[in-house]
C-alpha positions as CSV (number, residue, x, y, z in Angstrom):
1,X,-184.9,20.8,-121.6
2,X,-184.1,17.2,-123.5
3,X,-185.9,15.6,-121.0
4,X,-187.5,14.9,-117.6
5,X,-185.4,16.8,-115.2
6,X,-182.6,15.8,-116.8
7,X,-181.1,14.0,-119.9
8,X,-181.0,10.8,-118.1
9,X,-183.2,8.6,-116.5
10,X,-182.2,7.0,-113.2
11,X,-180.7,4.2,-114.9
12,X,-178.2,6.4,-116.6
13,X,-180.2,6.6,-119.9
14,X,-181.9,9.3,-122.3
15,X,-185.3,10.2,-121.7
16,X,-188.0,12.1,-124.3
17,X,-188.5,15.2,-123.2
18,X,-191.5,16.1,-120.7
19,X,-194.1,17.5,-123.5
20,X,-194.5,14.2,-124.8
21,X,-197.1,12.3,-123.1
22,X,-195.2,9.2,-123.2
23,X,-191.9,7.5,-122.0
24,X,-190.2,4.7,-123.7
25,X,-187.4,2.4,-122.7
26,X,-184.0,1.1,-123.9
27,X,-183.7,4.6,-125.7
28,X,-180.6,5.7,-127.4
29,X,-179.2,9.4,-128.2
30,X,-178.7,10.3,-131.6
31,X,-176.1,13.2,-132.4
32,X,-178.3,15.9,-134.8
33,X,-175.8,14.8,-137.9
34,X,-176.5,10.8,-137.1
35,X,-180.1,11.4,-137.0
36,X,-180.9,13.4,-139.9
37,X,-178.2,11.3,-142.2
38,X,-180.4,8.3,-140.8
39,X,-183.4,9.4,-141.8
40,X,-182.7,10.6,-144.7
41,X,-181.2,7.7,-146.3
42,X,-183.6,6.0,-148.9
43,X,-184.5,3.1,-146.8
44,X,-185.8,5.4,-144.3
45,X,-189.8,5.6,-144.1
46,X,-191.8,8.2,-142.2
47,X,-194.4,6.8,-140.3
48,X,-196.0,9.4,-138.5
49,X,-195.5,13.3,-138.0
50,X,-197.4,14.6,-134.7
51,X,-197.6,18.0,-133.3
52,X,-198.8,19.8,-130.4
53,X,-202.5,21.8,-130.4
54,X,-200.4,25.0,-130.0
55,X,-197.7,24.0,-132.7
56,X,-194.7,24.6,-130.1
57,X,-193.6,20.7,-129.9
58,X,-193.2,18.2,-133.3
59,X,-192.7,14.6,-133.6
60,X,-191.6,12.8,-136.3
61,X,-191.3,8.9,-136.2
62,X,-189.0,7.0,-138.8
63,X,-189.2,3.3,-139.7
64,X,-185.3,3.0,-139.8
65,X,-185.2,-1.1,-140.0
66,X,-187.3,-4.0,-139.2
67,X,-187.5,-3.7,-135.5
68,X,-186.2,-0.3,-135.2
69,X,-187.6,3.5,-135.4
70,X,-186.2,7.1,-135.1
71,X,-187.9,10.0,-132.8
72,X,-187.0,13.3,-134.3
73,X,-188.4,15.6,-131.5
74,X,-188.4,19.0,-133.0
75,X,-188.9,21.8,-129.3
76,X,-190.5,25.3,-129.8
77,X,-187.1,27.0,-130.7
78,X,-186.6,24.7,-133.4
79,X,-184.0,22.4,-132.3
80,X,-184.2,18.6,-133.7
81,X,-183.2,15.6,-131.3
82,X,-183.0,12.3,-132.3
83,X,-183.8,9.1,-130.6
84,X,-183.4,5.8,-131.5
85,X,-185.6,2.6,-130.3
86,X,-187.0,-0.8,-130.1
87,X,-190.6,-0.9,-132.5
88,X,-191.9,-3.2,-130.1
89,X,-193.1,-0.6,-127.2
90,X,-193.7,2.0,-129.8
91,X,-196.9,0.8,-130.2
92,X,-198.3,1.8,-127.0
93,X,-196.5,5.4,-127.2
94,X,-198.1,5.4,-130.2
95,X,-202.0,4.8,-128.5
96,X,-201.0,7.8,-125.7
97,X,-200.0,10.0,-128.2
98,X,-203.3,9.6,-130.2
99,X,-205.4,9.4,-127.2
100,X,-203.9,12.7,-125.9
101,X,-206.3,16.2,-126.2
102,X,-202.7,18.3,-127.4
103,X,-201.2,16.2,-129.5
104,X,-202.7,15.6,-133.1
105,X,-201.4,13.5,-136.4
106,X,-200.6,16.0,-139.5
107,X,-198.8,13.0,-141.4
């Protein structure tokens, strides 16, 4: 359910899970308390909130420092996961996200 297949990817790491039409590397696994304490601390900025056509998948993207952001991936049953990751390829998840037909920007 967290991700493609499986929780890992080959190399050993996380992966988003398949209903996002992106992949990202050099991701890292947030427990739900370390994620939601992260991005809720004041220094914290949302930079995006994304959800499928059919409302069942949400994403949430947090400017967390200079070079780093939080994925809060919220799945049809509710359930928030948190990843952390580089800003750097971001930006081209970013472009996939908005050029796919089932995803659309509500923040």
């Amino acid at each position: 359910m967290a991700a493609h297949g499986s929780s890992m990817d080959g190399n050993g790491g996380p992966q988003l899970p398949p209903a996002l039409p992106f992949t990202l590397p050099h991701l890292s696994r947030l427990s739900w308390e370390l994620g939601a304490r992260v991005v809720d601390d004041e220094a914290a900025t949302t930079e995006s909130v994304w959800e499928r056509t059919d409302g069942s998948w949400g994403l949430s993207v947090y400017r967390v420092t200079t070079a780093t952001d939080i994925l809060c991936v919220r799945s049809p049953t509710g359930r928030e996961r948190f990843y952390g990751t580089p800003d750097a390829p971001l930006e081209s998840a970013r472009q996939q996200l908005a050029a796919a037909a089932n995803w659309r920007r509500v923040g």
